[in-house]
Backbone of each chain as nested JSON, in Angstrom:
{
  "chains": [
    {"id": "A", "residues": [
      {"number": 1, "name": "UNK", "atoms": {"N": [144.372, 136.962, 118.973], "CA": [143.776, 138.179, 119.551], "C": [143.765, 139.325, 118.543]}},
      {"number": 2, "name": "UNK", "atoms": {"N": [142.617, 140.493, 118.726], "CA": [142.359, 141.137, 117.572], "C": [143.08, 142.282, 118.236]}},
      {"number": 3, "name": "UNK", "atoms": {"N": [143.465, 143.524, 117.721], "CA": [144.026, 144.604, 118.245], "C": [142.566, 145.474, 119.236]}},
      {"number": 4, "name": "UNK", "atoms": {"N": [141.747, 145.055, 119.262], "CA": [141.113, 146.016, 120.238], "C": [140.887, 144.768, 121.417]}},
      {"number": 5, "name": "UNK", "atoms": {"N": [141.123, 143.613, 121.687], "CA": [141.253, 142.559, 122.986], "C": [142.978, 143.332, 123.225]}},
      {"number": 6, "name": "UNK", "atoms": {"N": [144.244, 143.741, 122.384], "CA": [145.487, 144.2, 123.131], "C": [145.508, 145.155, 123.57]}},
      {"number": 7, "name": "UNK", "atoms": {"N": [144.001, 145.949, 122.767], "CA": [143.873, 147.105, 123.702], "C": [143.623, 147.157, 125.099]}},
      {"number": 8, "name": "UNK", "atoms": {"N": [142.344, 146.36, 125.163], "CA": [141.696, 146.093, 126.481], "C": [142.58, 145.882, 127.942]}},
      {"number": 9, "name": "UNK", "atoms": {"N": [144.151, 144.527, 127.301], "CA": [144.682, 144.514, 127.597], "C": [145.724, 145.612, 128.33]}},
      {"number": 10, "name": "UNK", "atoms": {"N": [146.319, 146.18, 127.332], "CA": [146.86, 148.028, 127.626], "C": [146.058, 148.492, 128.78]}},
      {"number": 11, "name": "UNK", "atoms": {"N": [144.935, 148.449, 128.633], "CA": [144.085, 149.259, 129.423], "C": [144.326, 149.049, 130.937]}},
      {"number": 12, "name": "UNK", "atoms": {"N": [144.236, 147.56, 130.917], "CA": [144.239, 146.592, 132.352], "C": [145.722, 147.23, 132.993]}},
      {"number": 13, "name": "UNK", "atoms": {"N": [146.276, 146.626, 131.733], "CA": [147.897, 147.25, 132.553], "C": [148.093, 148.595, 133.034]}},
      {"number": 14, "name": "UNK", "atoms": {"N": [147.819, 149.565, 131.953], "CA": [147.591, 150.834, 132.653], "C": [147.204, 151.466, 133.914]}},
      {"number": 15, "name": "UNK", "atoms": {"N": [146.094, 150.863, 134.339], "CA": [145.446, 151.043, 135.758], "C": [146.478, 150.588, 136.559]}},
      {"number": 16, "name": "UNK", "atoms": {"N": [146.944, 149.223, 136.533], "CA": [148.224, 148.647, 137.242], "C": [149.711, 149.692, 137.248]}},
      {"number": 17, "name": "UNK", "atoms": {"N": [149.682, 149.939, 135.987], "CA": [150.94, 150.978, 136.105], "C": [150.72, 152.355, 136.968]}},
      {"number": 18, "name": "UNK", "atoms": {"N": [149.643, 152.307, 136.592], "CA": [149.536, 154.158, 136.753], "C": [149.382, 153.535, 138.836]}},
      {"number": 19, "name": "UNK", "atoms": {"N": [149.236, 152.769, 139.007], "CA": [148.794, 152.476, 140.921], "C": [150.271, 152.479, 141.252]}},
      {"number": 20, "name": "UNK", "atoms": {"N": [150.77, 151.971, 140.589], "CA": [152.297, 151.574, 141.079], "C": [152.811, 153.174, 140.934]}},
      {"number": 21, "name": "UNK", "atoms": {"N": [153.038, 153.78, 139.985], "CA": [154.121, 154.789, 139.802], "C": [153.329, 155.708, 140.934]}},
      {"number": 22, "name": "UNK", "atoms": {"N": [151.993, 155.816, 141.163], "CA": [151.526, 156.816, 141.778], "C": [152.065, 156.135, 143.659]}},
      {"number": 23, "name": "UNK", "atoms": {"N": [152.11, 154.819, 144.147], "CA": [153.088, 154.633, 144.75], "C": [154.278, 155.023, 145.398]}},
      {"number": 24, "name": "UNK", "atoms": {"N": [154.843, 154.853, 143.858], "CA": [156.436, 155.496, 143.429], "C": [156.414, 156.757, 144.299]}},
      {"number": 25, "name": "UNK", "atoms": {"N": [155.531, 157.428, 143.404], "CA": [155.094, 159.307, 144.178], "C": [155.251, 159.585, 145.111]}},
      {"number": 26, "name": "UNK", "atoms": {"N": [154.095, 158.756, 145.623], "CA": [154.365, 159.116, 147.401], "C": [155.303, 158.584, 148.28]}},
      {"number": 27, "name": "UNK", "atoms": {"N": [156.256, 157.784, 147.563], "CA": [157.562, 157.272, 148.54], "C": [158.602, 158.591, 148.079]}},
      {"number": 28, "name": "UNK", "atoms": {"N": [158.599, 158.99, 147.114], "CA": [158.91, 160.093, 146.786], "C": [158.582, 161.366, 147.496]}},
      {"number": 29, "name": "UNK", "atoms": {"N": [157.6, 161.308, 147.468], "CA": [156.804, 162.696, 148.403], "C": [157.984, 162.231, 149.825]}},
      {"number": 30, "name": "UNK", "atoms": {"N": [157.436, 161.322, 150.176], "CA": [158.103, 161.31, 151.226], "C": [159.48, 161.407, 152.041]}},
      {"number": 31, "name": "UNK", "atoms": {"N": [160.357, 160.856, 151.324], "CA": [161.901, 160.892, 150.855], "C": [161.514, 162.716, 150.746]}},
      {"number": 32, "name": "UNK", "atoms": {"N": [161.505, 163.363, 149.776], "CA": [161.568, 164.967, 149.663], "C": [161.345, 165.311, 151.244]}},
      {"number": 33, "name": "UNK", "atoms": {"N": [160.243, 165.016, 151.843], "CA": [160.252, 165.313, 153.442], "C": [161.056, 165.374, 154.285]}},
      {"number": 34, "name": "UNK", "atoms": {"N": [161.557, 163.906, 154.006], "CA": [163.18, 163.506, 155.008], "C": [164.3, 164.763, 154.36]}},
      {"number": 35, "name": "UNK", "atoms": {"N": [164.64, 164.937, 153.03], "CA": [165.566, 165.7, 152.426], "C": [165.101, 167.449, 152.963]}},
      {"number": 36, "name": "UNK", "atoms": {"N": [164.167, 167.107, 152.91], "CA": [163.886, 168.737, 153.695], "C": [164.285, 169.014, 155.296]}},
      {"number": 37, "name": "UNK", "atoms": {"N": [164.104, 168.349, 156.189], "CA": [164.066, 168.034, 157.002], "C": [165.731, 167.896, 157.722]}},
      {"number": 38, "name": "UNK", "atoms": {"N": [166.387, 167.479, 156.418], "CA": [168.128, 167.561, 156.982], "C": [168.514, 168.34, 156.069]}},
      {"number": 39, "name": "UNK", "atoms": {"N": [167.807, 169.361, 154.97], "CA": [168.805, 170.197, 154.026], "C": [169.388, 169.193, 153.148]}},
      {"number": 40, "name": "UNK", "atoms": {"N": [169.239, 168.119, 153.002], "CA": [169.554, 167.106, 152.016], "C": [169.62, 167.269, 150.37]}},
      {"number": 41, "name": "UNK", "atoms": {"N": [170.332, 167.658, 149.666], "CA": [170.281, 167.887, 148.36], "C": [168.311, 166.718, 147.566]}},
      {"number": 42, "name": "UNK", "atoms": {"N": [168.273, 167.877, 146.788], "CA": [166.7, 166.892, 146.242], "C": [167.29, 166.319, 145.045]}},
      {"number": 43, "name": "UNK", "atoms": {"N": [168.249, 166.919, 143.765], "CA": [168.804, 165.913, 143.213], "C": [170.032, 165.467, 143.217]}},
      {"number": 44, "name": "UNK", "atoms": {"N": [169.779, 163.966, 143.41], "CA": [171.276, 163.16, 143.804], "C": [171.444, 162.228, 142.46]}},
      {"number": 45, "name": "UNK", "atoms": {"N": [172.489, 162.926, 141.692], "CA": [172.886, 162.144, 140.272], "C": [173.079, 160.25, 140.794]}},
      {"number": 46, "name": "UNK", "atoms": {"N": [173.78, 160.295, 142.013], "CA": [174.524, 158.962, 142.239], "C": [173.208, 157.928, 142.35]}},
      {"number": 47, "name": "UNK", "atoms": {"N": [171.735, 158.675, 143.131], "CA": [170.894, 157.343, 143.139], "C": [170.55, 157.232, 141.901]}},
      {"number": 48, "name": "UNK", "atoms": {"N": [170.13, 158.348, 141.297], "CA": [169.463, 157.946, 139.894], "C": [169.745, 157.282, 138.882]}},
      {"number": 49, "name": "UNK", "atoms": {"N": [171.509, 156.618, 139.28], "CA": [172.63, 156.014, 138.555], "C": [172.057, 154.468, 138.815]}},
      {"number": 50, "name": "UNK", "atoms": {"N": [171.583, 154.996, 139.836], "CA": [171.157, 153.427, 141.087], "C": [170.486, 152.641, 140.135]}},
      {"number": 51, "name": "UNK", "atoms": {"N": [168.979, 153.64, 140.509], "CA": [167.827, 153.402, 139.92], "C": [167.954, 152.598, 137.762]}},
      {"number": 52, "name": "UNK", "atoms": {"N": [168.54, 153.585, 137.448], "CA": [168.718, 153.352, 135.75], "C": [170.07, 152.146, 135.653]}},
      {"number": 53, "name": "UNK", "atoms": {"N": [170.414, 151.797, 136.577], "CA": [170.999, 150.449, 136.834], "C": [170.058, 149.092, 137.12]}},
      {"number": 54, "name": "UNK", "atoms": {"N": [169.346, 149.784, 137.779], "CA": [168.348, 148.215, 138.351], "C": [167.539, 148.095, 137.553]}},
      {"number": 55, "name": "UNK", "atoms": {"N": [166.71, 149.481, 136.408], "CA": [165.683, 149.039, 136.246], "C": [165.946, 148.52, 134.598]}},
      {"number": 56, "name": "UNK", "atoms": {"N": [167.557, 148.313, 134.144], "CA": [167.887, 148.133, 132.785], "C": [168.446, 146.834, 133.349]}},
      {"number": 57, "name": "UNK", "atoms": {"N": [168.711, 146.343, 134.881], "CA": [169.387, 145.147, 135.199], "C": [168.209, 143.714, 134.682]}},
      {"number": 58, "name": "UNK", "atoms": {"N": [166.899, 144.294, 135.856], "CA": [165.526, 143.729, 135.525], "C": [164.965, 143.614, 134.433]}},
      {"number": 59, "name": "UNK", "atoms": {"N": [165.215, 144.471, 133.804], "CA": [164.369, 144.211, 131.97], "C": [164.51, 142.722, 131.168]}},
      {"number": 60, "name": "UNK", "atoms": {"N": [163.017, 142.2, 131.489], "CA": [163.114, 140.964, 130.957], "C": [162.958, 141.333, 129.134]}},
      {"number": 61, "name": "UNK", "atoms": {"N": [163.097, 142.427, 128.459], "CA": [162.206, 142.693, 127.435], "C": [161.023, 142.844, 126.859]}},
      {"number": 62, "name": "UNK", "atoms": {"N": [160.62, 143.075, 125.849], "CA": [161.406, 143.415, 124.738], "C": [161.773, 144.973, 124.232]}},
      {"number": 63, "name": "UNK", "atoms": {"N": [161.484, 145.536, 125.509], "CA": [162.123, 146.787, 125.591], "C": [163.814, 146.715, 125.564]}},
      {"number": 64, "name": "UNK", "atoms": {"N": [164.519, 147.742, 124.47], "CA": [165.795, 147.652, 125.415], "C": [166.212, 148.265, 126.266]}},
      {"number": 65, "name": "UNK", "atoms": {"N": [167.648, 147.745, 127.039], "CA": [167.596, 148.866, 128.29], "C": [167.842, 150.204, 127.885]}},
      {"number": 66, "name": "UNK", "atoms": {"N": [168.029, 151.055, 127.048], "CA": [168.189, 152.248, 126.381], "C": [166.482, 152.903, 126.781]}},
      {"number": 67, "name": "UNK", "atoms": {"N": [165.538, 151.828, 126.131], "CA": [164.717, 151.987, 125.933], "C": [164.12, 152.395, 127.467]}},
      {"number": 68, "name": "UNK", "atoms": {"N": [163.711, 151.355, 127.901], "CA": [163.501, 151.139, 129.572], "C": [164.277, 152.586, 130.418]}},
      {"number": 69, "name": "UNK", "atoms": {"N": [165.717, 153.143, 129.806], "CA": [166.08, 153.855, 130.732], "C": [165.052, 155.098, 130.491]}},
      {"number": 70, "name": "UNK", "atoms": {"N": [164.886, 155.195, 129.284], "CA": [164.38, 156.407, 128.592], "C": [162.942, 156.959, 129.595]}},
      {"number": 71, "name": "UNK", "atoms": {"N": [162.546, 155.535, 129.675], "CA": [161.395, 156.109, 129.958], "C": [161.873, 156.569, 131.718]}},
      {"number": 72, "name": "UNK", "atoms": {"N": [162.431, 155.677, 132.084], "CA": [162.889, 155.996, 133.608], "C": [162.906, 157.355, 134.106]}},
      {"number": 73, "name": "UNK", "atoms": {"N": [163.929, 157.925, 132.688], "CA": [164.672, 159.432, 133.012], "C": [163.315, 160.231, 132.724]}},
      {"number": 74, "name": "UNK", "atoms": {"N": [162.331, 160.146, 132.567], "CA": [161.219, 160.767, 132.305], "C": [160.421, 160.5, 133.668]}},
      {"number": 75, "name": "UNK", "atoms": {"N": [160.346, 159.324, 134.595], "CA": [159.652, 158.818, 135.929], "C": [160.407, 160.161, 136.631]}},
      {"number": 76, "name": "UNK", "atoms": {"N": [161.8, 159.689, 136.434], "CA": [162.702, 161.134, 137.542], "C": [162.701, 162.148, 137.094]}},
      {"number": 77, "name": "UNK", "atoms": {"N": [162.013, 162.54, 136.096], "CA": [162.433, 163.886, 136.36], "C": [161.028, 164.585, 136.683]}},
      {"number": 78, "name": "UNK", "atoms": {"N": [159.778, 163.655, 136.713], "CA": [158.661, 164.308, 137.735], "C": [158.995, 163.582, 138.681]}},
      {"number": 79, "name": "UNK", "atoms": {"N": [159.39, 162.761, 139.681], "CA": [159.94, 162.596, 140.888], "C": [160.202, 163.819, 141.293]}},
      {"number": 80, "name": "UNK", "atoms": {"N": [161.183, 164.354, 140.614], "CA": [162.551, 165.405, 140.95], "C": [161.306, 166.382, 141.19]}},
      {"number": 81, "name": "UNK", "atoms": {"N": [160.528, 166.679, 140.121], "CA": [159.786, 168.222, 140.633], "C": [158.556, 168.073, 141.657]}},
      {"number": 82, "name": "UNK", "atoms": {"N": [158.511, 166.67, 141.735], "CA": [157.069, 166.426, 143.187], "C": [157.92, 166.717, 144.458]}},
      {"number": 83, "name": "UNK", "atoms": {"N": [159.458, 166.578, 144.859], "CA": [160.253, 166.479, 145.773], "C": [160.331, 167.992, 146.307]}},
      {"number": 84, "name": "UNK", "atoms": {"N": [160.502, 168.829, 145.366], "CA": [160.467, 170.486, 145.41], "C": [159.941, 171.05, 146.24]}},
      {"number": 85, "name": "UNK", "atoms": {"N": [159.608, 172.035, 146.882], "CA": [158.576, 172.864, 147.992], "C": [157.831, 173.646, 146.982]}},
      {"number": 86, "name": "UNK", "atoms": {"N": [156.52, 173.22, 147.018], "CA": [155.745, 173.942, 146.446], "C": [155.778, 175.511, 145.846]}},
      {"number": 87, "name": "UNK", "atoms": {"N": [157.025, 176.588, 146.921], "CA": [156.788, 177.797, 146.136], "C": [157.879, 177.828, 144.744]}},
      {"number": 88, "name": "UNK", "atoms": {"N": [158.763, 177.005, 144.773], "CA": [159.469, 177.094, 143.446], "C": [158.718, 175.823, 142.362]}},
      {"number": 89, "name": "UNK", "atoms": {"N": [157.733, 175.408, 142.49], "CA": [157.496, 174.475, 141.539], "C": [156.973, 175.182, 140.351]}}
    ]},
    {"id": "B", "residues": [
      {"number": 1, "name": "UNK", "atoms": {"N": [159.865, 155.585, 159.128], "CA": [160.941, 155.08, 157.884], "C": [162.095, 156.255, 157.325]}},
      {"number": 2, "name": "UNK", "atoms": {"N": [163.246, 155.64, 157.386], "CA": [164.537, 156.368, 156.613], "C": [164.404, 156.176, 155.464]}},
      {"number": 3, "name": "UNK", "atoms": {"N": [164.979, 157.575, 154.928], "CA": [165.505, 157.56, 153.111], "C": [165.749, 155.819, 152.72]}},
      {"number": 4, "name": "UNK", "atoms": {"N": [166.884, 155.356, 153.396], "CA": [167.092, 153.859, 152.955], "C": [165.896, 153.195, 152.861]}},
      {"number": 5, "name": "UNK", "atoms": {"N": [165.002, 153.377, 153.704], "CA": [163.466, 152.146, 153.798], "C": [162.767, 152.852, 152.408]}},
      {"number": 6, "name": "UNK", "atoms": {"N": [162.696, 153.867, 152.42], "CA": [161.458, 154.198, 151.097], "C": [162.828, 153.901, 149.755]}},
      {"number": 7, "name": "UNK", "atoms": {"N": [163.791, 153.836, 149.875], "CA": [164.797, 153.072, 148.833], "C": [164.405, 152.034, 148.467]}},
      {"number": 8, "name": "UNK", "atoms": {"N": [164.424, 151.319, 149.765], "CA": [163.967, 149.865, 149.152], "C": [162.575, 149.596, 148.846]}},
      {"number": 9, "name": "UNK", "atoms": {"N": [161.8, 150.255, 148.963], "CA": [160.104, 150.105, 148.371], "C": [160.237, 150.856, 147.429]}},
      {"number": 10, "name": "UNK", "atoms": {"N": [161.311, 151.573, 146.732], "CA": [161.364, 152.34, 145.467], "C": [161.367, 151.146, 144.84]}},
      {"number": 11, "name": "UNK", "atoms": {"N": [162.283, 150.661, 144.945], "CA": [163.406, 149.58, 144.103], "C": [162.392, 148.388, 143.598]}},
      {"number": 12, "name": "UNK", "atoms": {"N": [161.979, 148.044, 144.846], "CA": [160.771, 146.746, 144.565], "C": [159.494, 147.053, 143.883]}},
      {"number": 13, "name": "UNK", "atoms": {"N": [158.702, 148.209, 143.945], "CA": [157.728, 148.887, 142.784], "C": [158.326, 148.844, 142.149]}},
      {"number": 14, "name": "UNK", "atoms": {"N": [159.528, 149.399, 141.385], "CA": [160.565, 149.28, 140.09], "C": [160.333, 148.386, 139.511]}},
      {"number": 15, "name": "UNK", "atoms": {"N": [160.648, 147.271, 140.281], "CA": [160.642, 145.49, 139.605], "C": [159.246, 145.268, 138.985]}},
      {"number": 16, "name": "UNK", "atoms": {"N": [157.953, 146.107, 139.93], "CA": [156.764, 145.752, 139.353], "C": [156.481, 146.35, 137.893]}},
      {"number": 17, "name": "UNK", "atoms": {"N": [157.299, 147.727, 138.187], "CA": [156.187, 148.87, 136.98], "C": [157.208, 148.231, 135.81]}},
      {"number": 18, "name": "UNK", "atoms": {"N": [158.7, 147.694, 135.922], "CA": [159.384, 147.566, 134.806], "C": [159.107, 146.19, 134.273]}},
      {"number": 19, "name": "UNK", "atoms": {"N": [158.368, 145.105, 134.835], "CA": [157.497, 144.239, 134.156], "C": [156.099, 144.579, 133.467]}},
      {"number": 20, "name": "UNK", "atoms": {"N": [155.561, 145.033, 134.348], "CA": [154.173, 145.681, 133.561], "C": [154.302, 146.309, 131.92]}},
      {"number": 21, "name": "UNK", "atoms": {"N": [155.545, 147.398, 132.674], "CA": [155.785, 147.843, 131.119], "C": [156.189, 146.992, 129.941]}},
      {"number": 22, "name": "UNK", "atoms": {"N": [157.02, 145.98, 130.569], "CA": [157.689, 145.043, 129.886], "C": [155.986, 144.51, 128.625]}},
      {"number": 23, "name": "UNK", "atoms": {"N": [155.339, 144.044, 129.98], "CA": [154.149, 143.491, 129.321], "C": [153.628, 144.486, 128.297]}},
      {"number": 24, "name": "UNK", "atoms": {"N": [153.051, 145.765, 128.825], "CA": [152.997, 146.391, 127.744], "C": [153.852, 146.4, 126.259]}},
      {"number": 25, "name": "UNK", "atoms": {"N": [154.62, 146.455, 126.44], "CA": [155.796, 146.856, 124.957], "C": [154.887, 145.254, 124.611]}},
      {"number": 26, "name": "UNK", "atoms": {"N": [155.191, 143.714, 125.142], "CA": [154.987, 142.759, 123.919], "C": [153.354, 143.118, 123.566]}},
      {"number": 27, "name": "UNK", "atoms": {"N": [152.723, 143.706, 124.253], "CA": [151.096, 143.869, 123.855], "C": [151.299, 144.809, 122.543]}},
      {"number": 28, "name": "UNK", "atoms": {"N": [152.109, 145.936, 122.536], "CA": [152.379, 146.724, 121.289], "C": [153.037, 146.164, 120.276]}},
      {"number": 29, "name": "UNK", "atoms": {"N": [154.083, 145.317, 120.3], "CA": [154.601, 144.561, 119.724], "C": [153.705, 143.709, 118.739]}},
      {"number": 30, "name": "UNK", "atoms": {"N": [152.729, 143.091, 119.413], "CA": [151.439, 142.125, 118.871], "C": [150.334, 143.248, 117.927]}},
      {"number": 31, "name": "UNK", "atoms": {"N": [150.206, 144.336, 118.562], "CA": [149.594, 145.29, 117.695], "C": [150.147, 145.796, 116.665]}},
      {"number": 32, "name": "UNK", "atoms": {"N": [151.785, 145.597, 116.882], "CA": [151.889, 146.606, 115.575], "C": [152.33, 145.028, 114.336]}},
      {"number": 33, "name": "UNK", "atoms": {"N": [152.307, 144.117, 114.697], "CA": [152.214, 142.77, 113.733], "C": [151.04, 142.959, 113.002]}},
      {"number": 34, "name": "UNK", "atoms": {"N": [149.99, 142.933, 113.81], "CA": [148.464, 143.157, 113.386], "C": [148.033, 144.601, 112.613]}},
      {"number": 35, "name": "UNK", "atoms": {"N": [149.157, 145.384, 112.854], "CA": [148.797, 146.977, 112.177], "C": [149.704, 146.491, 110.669]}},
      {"number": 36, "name": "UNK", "atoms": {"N": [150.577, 146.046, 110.576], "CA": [151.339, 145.686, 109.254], "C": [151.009, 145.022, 108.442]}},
      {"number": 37, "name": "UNK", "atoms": {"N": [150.576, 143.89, 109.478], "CA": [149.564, 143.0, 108.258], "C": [148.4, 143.13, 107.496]}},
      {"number": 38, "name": "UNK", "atoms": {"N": [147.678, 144.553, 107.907], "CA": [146.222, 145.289, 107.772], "C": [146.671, 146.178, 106.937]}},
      {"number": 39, "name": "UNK", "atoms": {"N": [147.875, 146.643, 107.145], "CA": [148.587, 148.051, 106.189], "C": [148.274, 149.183, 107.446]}},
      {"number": 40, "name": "UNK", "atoms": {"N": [147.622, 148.977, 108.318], "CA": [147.29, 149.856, 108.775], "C": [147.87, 151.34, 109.742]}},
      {"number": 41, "name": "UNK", "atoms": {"N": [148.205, 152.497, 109.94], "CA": [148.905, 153.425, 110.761], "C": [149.519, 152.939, 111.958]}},
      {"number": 42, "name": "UNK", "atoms": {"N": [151.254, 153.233, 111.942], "CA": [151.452, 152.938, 113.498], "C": [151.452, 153.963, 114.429]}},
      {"number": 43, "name": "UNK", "atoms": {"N": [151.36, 155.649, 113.856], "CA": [150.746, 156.73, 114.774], "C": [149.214, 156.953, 114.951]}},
      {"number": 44, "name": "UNK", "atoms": {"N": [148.695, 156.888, 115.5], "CA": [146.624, 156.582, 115.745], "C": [146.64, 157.682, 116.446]}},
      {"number": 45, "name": "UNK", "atoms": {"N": [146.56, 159.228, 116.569], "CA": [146.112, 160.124, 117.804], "C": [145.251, 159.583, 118.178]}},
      {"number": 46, "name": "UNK", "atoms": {"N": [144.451, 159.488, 117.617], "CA": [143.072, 159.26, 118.33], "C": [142.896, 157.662, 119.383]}},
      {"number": 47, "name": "UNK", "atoms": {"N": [144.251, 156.978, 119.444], "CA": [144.156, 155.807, 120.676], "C": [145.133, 156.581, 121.61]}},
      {"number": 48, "name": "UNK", "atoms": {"N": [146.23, 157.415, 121.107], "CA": [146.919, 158.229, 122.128], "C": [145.886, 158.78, 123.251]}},
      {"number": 49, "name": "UNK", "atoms": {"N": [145.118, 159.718, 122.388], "CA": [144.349, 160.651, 123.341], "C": [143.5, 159.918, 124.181]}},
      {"number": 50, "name": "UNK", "atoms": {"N": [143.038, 158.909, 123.748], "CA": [142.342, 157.711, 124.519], "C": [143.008, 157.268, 125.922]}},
      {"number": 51, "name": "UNK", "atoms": {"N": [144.253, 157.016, 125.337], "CA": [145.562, 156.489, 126.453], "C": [145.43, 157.391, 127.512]}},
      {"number": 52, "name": "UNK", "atoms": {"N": [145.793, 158.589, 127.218], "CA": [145.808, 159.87, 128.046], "C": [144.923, 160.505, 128.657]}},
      {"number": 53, "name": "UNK", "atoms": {"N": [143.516, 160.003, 127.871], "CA": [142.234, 160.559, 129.284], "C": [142.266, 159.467, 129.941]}},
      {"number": 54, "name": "UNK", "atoms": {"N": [142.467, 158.071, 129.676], "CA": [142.179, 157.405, 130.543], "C": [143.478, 157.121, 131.876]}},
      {"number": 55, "name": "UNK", "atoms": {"N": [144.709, 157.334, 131.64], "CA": [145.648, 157.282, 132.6], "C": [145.358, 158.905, 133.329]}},
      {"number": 56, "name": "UNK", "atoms": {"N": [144.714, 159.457, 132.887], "CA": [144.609, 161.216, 133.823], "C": [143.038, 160.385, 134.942]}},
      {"number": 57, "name": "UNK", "atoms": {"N": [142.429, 159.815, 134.172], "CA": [141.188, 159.721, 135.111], "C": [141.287, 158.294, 136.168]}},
      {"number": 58, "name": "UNK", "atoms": {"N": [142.272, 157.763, 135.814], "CA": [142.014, 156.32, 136.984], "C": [143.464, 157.333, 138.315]}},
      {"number": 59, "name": "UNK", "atoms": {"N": [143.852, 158.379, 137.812], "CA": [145.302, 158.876, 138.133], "C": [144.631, 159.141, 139.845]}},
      {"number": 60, "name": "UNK", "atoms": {"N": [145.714, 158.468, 141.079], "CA": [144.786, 158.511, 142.238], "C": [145.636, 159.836, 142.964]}},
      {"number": 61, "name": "UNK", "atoms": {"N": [146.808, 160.536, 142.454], "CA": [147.457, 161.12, 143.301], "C": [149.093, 160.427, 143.307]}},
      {"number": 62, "name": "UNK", "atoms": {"N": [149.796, 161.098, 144.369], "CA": [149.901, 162.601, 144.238], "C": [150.555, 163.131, 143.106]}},
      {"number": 63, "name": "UNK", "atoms": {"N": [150.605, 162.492, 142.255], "CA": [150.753, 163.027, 140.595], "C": [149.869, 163.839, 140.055]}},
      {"number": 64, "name": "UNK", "atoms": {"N": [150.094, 165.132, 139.333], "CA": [149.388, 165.894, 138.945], "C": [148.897, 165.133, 137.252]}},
      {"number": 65, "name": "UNK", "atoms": {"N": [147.396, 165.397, 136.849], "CA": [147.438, 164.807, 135.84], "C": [148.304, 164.776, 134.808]}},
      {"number": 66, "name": "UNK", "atoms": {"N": [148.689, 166.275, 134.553], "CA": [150.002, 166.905, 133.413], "C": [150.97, 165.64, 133.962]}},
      {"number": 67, "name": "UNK", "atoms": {"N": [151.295, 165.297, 135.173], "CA": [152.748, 165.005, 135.217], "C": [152.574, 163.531, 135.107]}},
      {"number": 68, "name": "UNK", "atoms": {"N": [151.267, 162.612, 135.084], "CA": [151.303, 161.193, 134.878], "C": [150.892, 161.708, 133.15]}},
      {"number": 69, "name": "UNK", "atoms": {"N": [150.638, 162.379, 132.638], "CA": [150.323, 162.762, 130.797], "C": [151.533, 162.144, 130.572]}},
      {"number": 70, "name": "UNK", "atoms": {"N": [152.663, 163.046, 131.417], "CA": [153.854, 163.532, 131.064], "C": [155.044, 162.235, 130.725]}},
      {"number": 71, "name": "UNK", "atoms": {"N": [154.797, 161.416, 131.621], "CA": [155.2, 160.053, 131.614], "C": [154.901, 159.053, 130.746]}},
      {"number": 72, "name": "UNK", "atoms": {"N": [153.182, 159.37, 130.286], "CA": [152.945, 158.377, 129.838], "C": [153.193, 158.814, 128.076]}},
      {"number": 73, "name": "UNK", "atoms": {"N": [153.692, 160.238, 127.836], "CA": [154.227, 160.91, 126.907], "C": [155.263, 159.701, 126.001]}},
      {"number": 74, "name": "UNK", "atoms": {"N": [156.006, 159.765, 127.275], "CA": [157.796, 159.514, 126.94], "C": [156.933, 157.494, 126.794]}},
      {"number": 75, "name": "UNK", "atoms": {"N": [156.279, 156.784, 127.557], "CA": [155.723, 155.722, 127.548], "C": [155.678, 155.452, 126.092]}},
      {"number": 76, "name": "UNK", "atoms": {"N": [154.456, 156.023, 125.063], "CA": [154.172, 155.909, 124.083], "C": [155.109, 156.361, 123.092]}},
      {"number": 77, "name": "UNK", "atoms": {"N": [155.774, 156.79, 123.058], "CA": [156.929, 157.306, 122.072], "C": [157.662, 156.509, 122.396]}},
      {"number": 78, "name": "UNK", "atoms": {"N": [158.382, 155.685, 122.844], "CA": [159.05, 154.61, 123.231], "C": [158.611, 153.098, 122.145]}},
      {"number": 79, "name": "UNK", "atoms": {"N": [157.021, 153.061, 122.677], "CA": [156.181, 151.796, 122.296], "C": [156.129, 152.412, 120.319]}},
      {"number": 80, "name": "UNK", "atoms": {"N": [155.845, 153.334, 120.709], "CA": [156.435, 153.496, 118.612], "C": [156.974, 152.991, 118.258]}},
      {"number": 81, "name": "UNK", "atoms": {"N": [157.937, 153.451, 118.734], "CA": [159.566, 153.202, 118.16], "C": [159.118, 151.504, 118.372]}},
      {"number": 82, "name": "UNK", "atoms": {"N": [158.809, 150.646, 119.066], "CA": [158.791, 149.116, 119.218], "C": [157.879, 148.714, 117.839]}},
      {"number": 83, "name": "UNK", "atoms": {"N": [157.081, 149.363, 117.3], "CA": [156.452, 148.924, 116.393], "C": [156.411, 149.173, 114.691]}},
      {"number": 84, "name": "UNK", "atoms": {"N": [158.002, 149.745, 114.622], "CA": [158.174, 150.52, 113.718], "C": [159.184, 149.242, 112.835]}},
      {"number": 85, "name": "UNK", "atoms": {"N": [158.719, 148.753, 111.419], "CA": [160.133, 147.62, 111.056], "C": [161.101, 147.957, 111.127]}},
      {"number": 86, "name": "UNK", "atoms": {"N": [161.95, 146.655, 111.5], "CA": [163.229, 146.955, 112.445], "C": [164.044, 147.951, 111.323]}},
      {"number": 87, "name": "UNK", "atoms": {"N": [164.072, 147.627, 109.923], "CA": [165.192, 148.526, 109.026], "C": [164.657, 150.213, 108.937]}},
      {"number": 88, "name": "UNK", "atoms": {"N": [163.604, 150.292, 109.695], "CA": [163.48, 151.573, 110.239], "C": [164.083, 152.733, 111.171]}},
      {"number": 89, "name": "UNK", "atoms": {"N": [163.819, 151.949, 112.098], "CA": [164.498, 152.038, 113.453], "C": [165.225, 152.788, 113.52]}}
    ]}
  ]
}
């Protein structure tokens, strides 16, 4: 394969990624609802411990989990500000 | 649905987006073989910016474009670093 067929590739995946995390979002959106709803703290260090546990548990590679977390802590921390009430965002 | 239910549809998208990505990294991996063997740049703005209109325009919600950019920021700086020889690193 030539580097513009791994592009193509990239591309494919992309659309796939970007459906999923946007997903992600709105289970997010939603969760922020429930947390509003009981005064629930919006960031909780202990899940995000969760989360950067499972998703360095799952890593088939050839990312490492350093790597994989990296990007994670970047998923949460727009999680964290979609969860917010709009007048402090 | 409770916090716990959108937990567990966090968790299981997780499994998806952290394979996808997975896939991604060996697709970069294969590109940057093919960029070494050409001599060719492993920073390209010009496929970044590519990356980035096209994850802002397939982007369905409720992610703001900035904030799927923002992700896919930390994404590509990651996939560098994967294509960089290892006594680099």
């Amino acid at each position: 394969m030539e580097i513009a067929d791994w592009r193509n590739k990239i591309d494919e995946l992309d659309e796939q990624i970007v459906k999923l995390i946007s997903e992600r979002a709105a289970a997010a959106v939603a969760i922020g609802k429930l947390k509003q709803e009981s005064d629930a703290p919006i960031y909780e260090p202990n899940r995000e411990r969760v989360v950067f546990a499972h998703v360095r548990d799952i890593n088939p590679g050839p990312l490492s989990g350093v790597q994989v977390q990296d990007i994670y802590e970047r998923i949460m921390d727009v999680m964290r500000t979609l969860q917010r009430p709009v007048e402090t965002k």
